[in-house]
N, C-alpha and C positions, 0 to 999 in steps of 0.2 A: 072402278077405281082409276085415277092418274095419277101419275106422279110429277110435280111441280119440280125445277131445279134450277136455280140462280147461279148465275157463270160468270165468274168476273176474269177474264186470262187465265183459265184452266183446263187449257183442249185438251193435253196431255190425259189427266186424270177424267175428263170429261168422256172423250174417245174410249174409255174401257168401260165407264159406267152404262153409255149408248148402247155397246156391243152387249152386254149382259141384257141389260133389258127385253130388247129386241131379240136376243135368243130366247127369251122368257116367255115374248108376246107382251108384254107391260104396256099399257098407252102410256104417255109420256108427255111431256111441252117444257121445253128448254126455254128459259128467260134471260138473253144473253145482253149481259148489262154495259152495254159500248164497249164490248171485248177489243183489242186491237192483237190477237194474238192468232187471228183467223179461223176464230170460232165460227163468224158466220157465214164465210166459203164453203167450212165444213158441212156446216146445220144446213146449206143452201146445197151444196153438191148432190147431199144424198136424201136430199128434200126433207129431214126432219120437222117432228111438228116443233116451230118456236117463234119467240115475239123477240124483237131486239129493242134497245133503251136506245132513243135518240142522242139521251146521257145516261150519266153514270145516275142514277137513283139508289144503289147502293142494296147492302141485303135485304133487307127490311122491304124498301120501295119495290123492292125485283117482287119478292114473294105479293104484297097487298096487290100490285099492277095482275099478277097471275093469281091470285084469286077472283078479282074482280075480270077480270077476262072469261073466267070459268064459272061465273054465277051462274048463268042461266043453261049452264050445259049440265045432263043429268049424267053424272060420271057415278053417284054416291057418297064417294071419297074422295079424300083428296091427299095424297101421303107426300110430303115435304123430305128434300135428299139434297146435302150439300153435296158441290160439285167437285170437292177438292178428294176424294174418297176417306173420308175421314169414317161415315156412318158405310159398314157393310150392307152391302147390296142382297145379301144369303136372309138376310131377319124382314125380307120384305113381305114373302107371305107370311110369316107369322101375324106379323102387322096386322093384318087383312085380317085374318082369322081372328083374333084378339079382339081388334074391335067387333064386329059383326059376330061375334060366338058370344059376349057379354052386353053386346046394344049400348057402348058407350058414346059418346060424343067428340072425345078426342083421347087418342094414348100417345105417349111419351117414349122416346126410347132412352131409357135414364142411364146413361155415361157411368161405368163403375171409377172412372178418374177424370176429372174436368178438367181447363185447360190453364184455368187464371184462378186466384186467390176471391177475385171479384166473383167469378161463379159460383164460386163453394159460400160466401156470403151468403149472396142473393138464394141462390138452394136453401141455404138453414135458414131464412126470413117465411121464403112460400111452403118450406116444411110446416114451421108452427104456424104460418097461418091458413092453408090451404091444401096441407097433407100430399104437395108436391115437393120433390127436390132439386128435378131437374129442368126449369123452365125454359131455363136458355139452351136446351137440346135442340137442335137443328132439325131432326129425326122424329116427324111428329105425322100421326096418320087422323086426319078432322072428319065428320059427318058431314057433308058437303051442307045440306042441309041446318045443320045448328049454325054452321060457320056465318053461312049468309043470314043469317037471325043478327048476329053483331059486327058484323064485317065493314059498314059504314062508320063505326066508332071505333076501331083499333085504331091506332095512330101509330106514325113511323118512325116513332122514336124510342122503342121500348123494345127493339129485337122481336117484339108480338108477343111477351111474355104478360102485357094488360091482356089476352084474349083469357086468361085461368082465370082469373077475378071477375070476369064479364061471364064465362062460359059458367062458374059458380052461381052467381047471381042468379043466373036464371036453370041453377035448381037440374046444370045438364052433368052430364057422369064421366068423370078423369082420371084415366089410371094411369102409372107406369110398369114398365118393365126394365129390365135390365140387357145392358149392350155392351158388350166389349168392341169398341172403336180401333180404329184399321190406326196406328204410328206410321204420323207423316215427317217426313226427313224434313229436314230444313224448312216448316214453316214459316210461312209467313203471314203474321196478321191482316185482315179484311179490314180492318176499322182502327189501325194505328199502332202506333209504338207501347210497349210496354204500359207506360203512364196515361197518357191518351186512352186507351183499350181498355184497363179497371176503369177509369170515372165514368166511361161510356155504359160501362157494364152497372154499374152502381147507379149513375142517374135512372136503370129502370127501376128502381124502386118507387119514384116518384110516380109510377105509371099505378100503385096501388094503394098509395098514399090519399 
């Protein structure tokens, strides 16, 4: 297994998820997406494994850039961790275990409280139709293997939550579990203001329409 992380000016929180890790043993690969906050002195100093964005490519682009870097390397897995600490770092082996004890394809770490009204939407839609709730979970562990089956047609505009409708399609196995998420003080949005943020979140619907 590896673990994938997109870093957009979060050394802070960044620097404690590394330290964990690495006392874990975890492989890891940082996607530090045109940080200016001297993530990549960091990632560079103490030579971590990462890829930097020439620009900003944003969540989305950070993660498909790090998948597709990671195709042809036989990790297994591939487990997805935002960089802000929001998803605990403690539910990592279960992850592991979960998947590879059931031979699913991809699980979920399903948020017991979401963050926008637009989540809890899009949730109750891939409920009824896909018997998921929490698509836009950050926190998600893939079959390295299935991934790359659809990984040319995800597109970068839908958070990656078209990969549940692709990964269905072809008949592979999706579960969730449940996470109690780390409260971050003064957030701040990755993808905009209030208003901006729901239609963002809501346009993925089109992604399964």
């Amino acid at each position: 297994m590896i673990i994938l992380i997109p870093s957009h000016n979060e050394i802070k929180t960044l620097k404690k998820i590394i330290i964990f890790l690495k006392k874990k043993k975890f492989n890891f690969i940082i996607i530090d997406d045109f940080s200016n906050d001297g993530t990549e002195n960091y990632l560079k100093k103490f030579k971590f494994n990462y890829i930097r964005n020439t620009k900003k490519l944003g969540y989305t682009g950070s993660l498909i850039k790090g998948f597709n870097f990671l195709k042809n390397k036989k990790y297994g897995y591939i487990l997805t961790l935002d960089a802000d600490g929001e998803h605990p770092v403690k539910y990592i082996k279960t992850f592991l275990k979960n998947i590879t004890k059931n031979n699913h394809d991809l699980v979920i770490g399903k948020r017991l409280k979401k963050n926008r009204i637009s989540e809890t939407i899009v949730g109750y839609i891939f409920k009824k139709l896909f018997k998921i709730s929490d698509p836009l979970s950050g926190f998600k562990i893939y079959k390295q293997k299935s991934l790359n089956k659809i990984l040319n047609k995800v597109e970068n505009n839908y958070f990656l939550v078209d990969v549940i409708p692709k990964f269905k399609k072809m008949k592979f196995k999706i579960s969730e579990f449940p996470i109690k998420t780390n409260k971050i003080k003064k957030r701040k949005s990755k993808i905009g203001n209030i208003i901006t943020s729901n239609l963002k979140i809501l346009f993925t619907l089109k992604g399964i329409i």
